[in-house]
Backbone bond lengths (Angstrom), bond angles and torsions (degrees), N, CA, C in turn:
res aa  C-N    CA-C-N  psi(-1)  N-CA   C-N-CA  omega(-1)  CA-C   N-CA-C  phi
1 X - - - 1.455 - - 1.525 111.37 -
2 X 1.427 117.48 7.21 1.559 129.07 175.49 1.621 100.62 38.28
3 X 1.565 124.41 64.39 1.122 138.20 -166.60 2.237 108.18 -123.75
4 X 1.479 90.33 102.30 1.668 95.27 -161.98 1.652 109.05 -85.63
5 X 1.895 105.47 -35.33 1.653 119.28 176.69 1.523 111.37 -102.16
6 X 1.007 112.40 145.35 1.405 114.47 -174.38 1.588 98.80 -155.92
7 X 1.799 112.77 136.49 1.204 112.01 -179.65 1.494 87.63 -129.14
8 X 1.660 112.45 139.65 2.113 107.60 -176.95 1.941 81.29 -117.18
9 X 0.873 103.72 155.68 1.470 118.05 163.55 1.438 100.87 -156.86
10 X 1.490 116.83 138.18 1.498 132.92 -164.12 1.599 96.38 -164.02
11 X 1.590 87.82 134.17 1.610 115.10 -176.30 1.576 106.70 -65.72
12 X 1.715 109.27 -30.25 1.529 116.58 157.06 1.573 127.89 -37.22
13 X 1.300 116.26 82.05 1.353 101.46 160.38 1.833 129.81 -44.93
14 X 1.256 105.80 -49.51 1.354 138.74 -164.31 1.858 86.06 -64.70
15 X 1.478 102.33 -79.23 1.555 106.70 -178.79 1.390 128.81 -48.46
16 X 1.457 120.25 -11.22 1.348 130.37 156.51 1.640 128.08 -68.75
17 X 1.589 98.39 -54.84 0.897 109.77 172.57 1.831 105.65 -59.21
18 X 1.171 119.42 -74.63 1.714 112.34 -173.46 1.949 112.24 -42.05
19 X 0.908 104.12 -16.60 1.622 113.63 162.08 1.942 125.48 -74.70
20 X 1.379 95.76 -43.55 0.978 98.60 167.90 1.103 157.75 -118.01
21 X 1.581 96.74 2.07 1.488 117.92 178.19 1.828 105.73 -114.64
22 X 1.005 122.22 -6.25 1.275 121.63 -168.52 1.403 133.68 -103.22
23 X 1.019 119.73 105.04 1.872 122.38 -175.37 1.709 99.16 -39.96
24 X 1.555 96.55 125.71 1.574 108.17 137.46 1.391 119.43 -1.72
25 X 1.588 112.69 -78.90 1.263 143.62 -173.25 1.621 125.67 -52.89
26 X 1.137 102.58 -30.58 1.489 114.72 -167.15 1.604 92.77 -97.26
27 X 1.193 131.15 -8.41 1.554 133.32 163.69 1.285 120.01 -148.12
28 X 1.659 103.69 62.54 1.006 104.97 -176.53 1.602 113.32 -87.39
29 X 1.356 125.54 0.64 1.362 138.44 144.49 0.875 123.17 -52.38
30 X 1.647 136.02 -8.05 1.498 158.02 -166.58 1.809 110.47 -82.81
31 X 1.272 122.20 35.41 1.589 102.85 -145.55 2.011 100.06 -54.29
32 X 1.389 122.03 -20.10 1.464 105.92 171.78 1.548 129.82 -83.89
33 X 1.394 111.44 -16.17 1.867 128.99 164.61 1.356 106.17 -68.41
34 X 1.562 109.51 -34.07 1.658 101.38 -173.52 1.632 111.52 -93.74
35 X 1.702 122.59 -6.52 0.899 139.13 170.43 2.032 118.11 -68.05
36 X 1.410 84.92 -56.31 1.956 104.73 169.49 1.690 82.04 -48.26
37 X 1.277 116.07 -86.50 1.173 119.38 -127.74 1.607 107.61 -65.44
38 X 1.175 129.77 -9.93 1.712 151.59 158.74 1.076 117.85 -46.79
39 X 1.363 121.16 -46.30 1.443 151.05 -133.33 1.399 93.73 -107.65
40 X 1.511 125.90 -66.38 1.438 172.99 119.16 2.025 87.94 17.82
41 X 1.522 105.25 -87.59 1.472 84.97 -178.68 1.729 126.05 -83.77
42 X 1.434 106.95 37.37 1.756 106.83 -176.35 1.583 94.56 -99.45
43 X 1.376 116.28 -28.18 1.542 134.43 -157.00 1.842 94.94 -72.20
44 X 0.901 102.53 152.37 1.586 117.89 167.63 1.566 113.52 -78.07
45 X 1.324 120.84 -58.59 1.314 102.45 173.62 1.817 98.11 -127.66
46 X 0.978 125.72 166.73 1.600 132.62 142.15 1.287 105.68 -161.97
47 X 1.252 110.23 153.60 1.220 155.82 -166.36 1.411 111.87 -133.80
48 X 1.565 109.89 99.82 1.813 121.13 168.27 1.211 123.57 -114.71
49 X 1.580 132.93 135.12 1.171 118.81 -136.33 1.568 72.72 -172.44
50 X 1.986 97.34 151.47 1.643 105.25 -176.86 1.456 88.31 -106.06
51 X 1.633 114.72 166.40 1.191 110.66 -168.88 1.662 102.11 -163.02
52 X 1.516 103.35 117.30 1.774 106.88 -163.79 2.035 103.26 -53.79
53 X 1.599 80.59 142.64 1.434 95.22 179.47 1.697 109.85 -53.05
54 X 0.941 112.92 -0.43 1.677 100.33 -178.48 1.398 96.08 -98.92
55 X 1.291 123.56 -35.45 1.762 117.40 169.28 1.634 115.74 -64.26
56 X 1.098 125.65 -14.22 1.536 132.64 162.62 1.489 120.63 -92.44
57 X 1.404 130.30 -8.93 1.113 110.42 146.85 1.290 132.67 26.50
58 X 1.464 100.83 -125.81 1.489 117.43 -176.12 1.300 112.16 -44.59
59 X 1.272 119.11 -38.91 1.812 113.14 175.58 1.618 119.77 -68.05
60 X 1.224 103.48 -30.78 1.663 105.52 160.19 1.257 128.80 -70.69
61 X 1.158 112.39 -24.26 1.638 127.98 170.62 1.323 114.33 -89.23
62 X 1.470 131.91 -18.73 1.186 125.31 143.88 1.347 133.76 -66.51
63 X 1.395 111.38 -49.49 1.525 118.44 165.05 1.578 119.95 -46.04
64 X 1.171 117.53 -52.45 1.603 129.02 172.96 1.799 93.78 -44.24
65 X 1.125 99.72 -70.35 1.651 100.51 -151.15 2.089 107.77 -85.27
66 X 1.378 119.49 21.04 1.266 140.38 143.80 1.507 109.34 -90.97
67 X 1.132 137.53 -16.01 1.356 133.22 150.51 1.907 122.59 -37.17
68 X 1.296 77.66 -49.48 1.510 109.37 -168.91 2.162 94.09 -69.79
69 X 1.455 130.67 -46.20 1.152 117.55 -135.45 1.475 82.78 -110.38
70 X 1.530 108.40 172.97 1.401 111.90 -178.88 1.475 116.39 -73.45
71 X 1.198 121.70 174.90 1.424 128.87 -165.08 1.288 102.90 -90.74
72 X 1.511 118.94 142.54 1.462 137.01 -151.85 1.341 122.77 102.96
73 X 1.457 99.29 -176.12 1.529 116.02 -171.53 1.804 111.54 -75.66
74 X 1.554 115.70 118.43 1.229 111.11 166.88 1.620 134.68 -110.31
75 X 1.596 120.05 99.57 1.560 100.72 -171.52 1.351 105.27 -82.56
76 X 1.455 98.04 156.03 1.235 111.34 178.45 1.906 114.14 -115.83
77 X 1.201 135.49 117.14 1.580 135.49 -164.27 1.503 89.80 -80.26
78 X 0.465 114.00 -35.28 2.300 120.97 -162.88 1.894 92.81 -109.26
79 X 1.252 99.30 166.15 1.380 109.03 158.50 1.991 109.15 -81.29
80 X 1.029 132.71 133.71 1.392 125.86 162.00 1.323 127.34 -34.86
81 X 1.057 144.17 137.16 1.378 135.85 162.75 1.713 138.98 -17.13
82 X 1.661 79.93 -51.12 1.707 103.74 -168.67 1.706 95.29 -63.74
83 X 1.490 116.33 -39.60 1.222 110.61 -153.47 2.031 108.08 -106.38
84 X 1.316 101.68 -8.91 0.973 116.07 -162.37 1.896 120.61 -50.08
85 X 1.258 92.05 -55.39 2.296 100.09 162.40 1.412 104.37 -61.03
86 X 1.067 123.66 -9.56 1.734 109.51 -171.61 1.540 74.28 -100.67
87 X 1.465 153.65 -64.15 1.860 132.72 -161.09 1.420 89.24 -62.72
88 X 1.000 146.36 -69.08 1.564 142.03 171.70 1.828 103.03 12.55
89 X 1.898 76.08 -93.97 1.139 101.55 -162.13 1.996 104.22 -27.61
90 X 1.486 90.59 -74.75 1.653 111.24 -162.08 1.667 103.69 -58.51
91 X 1.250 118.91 -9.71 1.539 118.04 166.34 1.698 119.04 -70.44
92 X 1.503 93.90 -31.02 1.733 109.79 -166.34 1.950 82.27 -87.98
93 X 1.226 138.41 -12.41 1.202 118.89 178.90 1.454 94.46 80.55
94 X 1.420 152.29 31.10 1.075 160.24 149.22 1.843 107.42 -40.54
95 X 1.130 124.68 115.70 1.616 107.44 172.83 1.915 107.88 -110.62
96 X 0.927 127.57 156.19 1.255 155.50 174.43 1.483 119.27 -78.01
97 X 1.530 152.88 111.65 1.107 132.46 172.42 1.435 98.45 -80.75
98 X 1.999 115.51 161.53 1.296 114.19 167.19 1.551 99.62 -158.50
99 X 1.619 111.82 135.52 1.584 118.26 159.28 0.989 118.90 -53.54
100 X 1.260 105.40 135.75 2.002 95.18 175.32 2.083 80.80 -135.25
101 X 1.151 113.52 153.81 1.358 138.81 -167.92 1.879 85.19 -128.84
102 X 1.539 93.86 104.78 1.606 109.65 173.99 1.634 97.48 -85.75
């Protein structure tokens, strides 16, 4: 995909962290951790970062409901239904309060 920037954000705390803090080596039984992380230093820049499930949204609600559709590329002209008040919302600059337990 001749792809040089790459930004990952994942509702995974856990899966961030094993991305980014973790030797090759220490899972090298990992053949898909050691795959990311291959991939990870060929790229020019990336940037991985955990990101509260309420900021993933719409990408979880897409993924779920591509389960459902046939395999391949799907554009969409509109936002979908399912996801549609959540682009709303975050278009109007709407923010969310959330606990976080430091």
């Amino acid at each position: 995909m001749k792809i040089s920037k790459l930004v990952v954000e994942s509702d995974s705390k856990c899966a961030m962290e094993l991305i980014q803090k973790t030797s090759v080596e220490k899972y090298s039984q990992s053949t898909l951790i050691r795959a990311i992380k291959e991939l990870l230093v060929s790229l020019e820049s990336v940037v991985v970062r955990h990101i509260y499930r309420e900021a993933n949204f719409c990408a979880d609600a897409l993924a779920k409901a591509g389960q459902e559709q046939e395999a391949g590329v799907h554009y969409f002209k509109l936002p979908p239904a399912m996801v549609a008040h959540q682009v709303l919302a975050d278009r109007s600059g709407m923010k969310f309060s959330k606990n976080v337990t430091l």
